[in-house]
N, C-alpha and C positions, 0 to 999 in steps of 0.2 A: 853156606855162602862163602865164597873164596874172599878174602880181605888181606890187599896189601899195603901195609900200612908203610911204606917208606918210598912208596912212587912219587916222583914228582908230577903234578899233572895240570896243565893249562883248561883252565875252564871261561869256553869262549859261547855268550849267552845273546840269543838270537831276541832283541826283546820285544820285534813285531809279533811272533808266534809263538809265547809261551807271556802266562800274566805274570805280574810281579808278586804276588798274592804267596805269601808264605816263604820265602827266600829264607829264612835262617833257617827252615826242616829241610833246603833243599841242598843247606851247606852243610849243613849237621849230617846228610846223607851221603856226600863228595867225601867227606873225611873219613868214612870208613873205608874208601877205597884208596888214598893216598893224602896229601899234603897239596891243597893248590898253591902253584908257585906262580903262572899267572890268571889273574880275573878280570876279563875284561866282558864289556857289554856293549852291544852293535847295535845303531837305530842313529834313524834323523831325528834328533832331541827337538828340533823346531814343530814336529808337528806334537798337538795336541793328544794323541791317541799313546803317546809311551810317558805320558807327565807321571803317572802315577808311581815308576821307577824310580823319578828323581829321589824321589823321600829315602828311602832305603841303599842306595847307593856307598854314602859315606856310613852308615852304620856297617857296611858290610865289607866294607875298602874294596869295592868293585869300579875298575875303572871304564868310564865312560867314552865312547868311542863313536865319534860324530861323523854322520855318514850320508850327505845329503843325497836327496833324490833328483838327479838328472832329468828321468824322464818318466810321466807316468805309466802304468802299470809295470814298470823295472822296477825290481827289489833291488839297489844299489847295496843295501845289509851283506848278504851271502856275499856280495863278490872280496868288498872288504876283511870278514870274519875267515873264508875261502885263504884270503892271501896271508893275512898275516898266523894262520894255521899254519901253512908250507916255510911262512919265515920261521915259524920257532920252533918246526920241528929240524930245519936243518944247522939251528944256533946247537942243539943235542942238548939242552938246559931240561930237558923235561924227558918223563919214562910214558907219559899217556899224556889222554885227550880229552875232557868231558863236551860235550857238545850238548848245551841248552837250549832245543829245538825241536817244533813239532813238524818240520817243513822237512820233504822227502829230496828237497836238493841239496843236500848235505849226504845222500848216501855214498856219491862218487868222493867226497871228501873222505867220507869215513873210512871206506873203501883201500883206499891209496894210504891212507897211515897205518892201518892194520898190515900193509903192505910192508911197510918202512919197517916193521916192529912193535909198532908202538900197540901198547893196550886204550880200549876206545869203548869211552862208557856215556849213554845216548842217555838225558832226561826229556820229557814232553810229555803232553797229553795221551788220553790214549785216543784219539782221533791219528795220532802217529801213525805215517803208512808202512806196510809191513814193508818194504825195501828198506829204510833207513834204520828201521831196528834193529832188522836181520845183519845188518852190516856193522852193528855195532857186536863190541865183547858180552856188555849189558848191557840193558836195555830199566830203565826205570819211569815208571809212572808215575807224574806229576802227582793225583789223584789221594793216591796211598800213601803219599810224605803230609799228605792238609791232618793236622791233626785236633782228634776229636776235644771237643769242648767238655772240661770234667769239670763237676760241679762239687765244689769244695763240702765238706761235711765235716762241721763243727761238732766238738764230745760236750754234751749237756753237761750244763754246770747242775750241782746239787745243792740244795740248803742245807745251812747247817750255822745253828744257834752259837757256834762257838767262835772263837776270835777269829777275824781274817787276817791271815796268813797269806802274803804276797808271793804271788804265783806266776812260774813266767807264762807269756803269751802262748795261749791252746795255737795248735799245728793242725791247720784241715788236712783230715785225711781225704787225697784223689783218690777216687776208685780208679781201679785200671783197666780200661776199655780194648775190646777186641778193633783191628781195624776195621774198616767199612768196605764189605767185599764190592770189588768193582767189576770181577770177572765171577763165570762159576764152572765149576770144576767138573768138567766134560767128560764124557767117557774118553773124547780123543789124551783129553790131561791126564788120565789116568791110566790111559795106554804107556803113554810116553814114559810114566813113574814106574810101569811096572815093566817095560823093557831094559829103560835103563839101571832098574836094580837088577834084574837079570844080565844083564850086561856086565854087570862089575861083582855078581856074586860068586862066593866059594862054592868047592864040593857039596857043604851042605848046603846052601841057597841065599847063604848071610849075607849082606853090604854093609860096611862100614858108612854111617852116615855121613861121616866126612866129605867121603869120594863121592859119593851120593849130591851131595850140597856142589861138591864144583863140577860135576858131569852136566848138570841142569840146566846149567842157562848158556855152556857150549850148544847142546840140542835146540835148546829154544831162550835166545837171549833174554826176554822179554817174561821167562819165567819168573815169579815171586810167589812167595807164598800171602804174601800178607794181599794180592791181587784176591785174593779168596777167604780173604777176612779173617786169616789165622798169622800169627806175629813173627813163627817160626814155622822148621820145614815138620818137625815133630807130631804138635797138633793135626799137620793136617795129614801126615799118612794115619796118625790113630780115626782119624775120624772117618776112613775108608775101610770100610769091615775086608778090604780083600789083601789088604797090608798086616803084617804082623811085627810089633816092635819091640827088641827086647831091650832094656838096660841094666847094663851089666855092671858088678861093681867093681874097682878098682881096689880100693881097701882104701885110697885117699877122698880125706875129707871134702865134701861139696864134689867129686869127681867121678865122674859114670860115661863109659864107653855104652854109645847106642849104635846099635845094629837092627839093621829092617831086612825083612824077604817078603816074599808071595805067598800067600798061604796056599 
């Protein structure tokens, strides 16, 4: 997975069509791809149906951006989040764009700033339609940032006749949880993996996983691996008997060069 960690990036959050449910995984997810520099959040706070954002808002210094509705059935939302996009992208203050939206009329926006330069990275559901994803750099699903509920497991305490000795507070061990596959892994996903390591391999048939990891989601934005319930891209070529992956040592410590091909 490609990570640039010194983009500046305005993250502008649609809050009719995406829930409030889980916001720090989904800021925890933004920061692997840059520094949001601004956060703002679009909706008529009057009506009843975005209350549930209020709460998390100041926790998250996500600025609220009130946007009544004229007329019914017009989304006033888009045209607002639409406009003040085009303002900041010509301020130059920023290097990308997160767009927090499951709504397909934001493709022509995304569209136009990929235009400009700018890198454009889409979150939503996955009811997301394939125009606006396609349009995005990446594409990330709500679904796979919800994170699973670990249940803490205490180390039994033992008797013992002899004097007590003050002990600090026992630490529950989390077990560590695969994610929860939302997609599965198709023959067409499998094509895709095995042409694009053909596509970047040596004379002998090798791909550096690296190049591997940023060819992916140029192809198919919307690629993840954790979409298929595995955490990295590693796991899930081994668990393809038609992938082969080697790790190779470097001589430095905790460090290993992986390479995959086609068997």
């Amino acid at each position: 997975m490609e990570t640039v960690l010194d983009l500046r990036l305005a993250v502008l959050i649609d809050a009719d069509n995406v829930p409030y449910s889980n916001v720090r995984g989904m800021l925890e997810e933004i920061a692997k791809y840059g520094t949001p520099t601004f956060k703002r959040i679009y909706a008529d706070w009057t009506k009843p149906t975005v209350a549930g954002w209020k709460t998390v808002l100041l926790e998250n210094a996500i600025t609220p951006i009130q946007q009544y509705s004229y007329t019914t059935g017009k989304n006033a939302t888009d045209s607002a989040m639409i406009i003040d996009a085009m303002d900041i992208l010509y301020t130059g203050r920023v290097d990308g764009f997160c767009i927090v939206s499951s709504d397909s009329d934001f493709t022509r926006l995304a569209t136009r700033l990929r235009e400009a330069g700018m890198k454009v990275f889409g979150i939503g559901e996955k009811k997301t339609p394939t125009p606006f994803i396609s349009a995005c750099n990446r594409f990330i699903y709500l679904e796979i940032l919800k994170k699973n509920e670990e249940v803490p497991v205490l180390v039994p305490k033992t008797r013992s006749r002899k004097k007590a000795v003050a002990k600090p507070a026992e630490t529950p061990i989390k077990p560590v949880k695969e994610p929860e596959a939302i997609g599965k892994l198709t023959p067409e996903v499998i094509k895709m993996l095995a042409d694009s390591i053909n596509d970047l391999a040596d004379e002998s048939g090798w791909t550096f996983l690296g190049e591997l990891g940023n060819l992916l989601p140029k192809k198919q934005a919307d690629f993840d691996p954790r979409n298929y319930g595995f955490k990295k891209l590693v796991p899930l070529l081994k668990s393809v008997d038609q992938f082969e992956v080697d790790e190779r040592d470097t001589g430095k410590r905790n460090m290993k060069l992986v390479y995959v091909r086609v068997k």
